[in-house]
C-alpha positions in Angstrom: 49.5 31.7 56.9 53.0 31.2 59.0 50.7 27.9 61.2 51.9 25.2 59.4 48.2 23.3 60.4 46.3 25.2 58.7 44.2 22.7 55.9 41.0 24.2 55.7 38.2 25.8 53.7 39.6 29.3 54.9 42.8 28.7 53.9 41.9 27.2 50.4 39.8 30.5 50.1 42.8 32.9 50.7 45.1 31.1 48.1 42.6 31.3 45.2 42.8 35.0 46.2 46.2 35.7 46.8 46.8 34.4 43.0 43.5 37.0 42.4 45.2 39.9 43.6 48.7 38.8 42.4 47.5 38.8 38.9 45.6 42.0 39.1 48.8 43.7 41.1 51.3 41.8 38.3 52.8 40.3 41.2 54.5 37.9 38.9 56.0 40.1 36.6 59.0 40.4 39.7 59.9 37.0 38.8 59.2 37.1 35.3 61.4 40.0 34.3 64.0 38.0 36.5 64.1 35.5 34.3 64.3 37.6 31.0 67.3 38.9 32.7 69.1 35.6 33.3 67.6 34.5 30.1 71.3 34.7 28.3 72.8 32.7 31.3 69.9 30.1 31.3 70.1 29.6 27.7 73.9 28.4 27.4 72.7 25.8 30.5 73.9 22.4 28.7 70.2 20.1 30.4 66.7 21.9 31.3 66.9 24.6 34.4 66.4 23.4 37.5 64.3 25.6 39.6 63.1 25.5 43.6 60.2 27.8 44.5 60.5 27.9 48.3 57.4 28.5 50.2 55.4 28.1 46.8 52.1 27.9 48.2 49.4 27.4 45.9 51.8 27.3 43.2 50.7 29.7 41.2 54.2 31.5 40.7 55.1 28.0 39.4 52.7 27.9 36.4 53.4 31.4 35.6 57.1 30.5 35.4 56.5 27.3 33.5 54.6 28.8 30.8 57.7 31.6 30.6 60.1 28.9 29.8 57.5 27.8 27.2 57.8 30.8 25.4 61.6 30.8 25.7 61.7 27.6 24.3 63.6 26.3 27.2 63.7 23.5 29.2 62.6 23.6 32.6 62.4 21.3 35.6 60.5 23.2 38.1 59.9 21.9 42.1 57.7 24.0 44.4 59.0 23.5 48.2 56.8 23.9 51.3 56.6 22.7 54.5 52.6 23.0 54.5 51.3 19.4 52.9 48.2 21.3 52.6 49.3 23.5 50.3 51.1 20.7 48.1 47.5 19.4 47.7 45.9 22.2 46.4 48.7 23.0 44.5 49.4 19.5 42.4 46.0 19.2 40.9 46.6 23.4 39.6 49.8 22.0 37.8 47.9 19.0 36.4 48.3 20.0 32.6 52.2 21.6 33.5 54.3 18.1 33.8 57.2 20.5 34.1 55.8 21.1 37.6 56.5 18.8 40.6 56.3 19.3 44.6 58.3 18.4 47.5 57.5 18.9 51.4 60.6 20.2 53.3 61.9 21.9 56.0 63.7 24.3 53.8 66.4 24.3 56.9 66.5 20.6 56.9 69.5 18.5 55.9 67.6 17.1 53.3 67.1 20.0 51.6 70.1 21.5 52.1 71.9 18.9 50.1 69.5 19.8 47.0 71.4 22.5 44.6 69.2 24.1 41.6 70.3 26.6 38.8 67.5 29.2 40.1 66.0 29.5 43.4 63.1 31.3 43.9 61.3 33.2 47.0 58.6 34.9 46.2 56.4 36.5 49.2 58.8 34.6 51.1 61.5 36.0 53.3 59.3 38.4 55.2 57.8 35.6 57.2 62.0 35.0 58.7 63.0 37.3 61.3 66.4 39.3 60.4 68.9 36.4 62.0 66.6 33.6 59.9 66.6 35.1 56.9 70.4 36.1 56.7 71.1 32.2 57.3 68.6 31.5 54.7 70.2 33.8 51.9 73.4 32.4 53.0 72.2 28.4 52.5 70.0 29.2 49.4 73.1 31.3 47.7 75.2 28.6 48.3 72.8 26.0 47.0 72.2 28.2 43.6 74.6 27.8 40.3 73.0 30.4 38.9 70.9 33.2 40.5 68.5 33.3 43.5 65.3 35.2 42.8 63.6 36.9 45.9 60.1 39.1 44.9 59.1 40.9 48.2 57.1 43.6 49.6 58.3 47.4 50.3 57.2 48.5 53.4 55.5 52.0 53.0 52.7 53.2 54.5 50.9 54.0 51.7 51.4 50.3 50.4 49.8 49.5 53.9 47.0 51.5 53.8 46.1 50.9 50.0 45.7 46.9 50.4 44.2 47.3 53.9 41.5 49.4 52.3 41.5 47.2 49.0 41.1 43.5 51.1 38.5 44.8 53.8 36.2 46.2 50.5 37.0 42.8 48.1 38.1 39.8 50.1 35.9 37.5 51.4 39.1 35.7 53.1 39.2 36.9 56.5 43.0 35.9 56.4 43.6 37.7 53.5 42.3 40.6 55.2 44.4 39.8 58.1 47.5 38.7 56.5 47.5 41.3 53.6 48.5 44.4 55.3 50.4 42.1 58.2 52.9 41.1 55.3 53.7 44.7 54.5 54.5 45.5 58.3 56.8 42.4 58.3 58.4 43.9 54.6 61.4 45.7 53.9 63.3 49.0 53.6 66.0 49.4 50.8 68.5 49.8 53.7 67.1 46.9 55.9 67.8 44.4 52.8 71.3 46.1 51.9 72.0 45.2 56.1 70.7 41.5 55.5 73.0 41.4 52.7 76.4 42.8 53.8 75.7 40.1 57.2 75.3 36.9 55.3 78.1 38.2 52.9 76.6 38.3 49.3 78.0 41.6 47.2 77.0 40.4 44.2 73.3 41.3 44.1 71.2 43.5 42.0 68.1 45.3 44.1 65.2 47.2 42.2 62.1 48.5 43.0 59.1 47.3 41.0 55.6 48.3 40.8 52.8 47.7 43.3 55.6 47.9 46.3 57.7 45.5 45.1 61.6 44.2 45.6 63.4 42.5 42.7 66.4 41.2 44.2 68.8 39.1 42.6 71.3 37.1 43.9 74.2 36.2 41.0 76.8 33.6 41.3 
């Protein structure tokens, strides 16, 4: 997933899963519950919420945040990011009936994009693809680039979390880089001290960190 050619049938295969096993593993609620919890912040906002989803893939945690703010009865300007044009294809026609929804290809360290600020900026399944130097000079740019919160929804690495999807994708998916990438991501996941390290580096205190069912970080980055 990291090989930014990929733009085949294999790959189209494994994003139709991931948002299979996301939805049956309430992968979304991370994010969704986020938002509850910003909910009185996001509400007093005096225009529609802005919101980035970096690395959004298929765009399926798009949709599911789109419809949230449709139940809130809030306003919402969401942009899914990723560097992959592949994956901005697939995703667009997905958020066909969600004009909410639009997509931008970027180097999320690029100038370009480091110019863009948003209320809420979203990683989900994200920052375990950044070794520990990247991803503490992400959080720093992306906290900087936030006016209200960044949302990051990432994997615990436990061995039972390993073992479980290993055993769950070699039965179930017919993706071989689902099967390949599953348990991978949860090797490249976190420890509760390895995330509170990151933190103190790049200098962000104000943070809130929860674990969340299946093997799950909800971290939140306040302003």
């Amino acid at each position: 997933m990291d090989d930014l050619q990929l733009s085949n049938e294999a790959l189209r295969q494994n994003l139709d899963e991931l948002e299979t096993i996301n939805t049956w593993l309430g992968g979304y609620n991370v994010v969704l519950k986020t938002l509850l919890f910003l909910q009185p912040k996001l509400a007093q906002l005096p225009r529609p919420v802005t919101v980035a989803d970096l690395g959004c893939g298929g765009g399926d945690t798009l949709r599911q945040m789109t419809r949230w703010f449709r139940k809130q009865n809030l306003k919402a300007s969401l942009t899914g990011i990723d560097a992959n044009n592949f994956m901005l294809e697939y995703a667009a026609p997905k958020a066909q009936h969600f004009p909410e929804i639009t997509f931008q290809q970027h180097d999320i360290f690029s100038e370009a994009f480091k110019q863009q600020r948003y209320d809420v900026l979203v990683c989900s399944l994200f920052c375990h693809h950044f070794s520990d130097e990247q991803l503490v000079e992400l959080l720093k740019q992306i906290y900087a680039q936030a006016n209200v919160a960044v949302i990051i929804n990432d994997l615990h690495r436990h061995p039972l979390a390993y073992y479980s999807i290993k055993g769950l994708t070699q039965v179930f998916s017919k993706s071989y880089l689902v099967k390949n990438d599953a348990p991978l991501s949860v090797l490249r996941a976190f420890r509760r001290k390895e995330l509170e390290a990151i933190l103190a580096v790049a200098g962000i205190a104000n943070y809130r960190l929860k674990w969340q069912w299946a093997f799950r970080w909800q971290l939140v980055l306040l302003k």
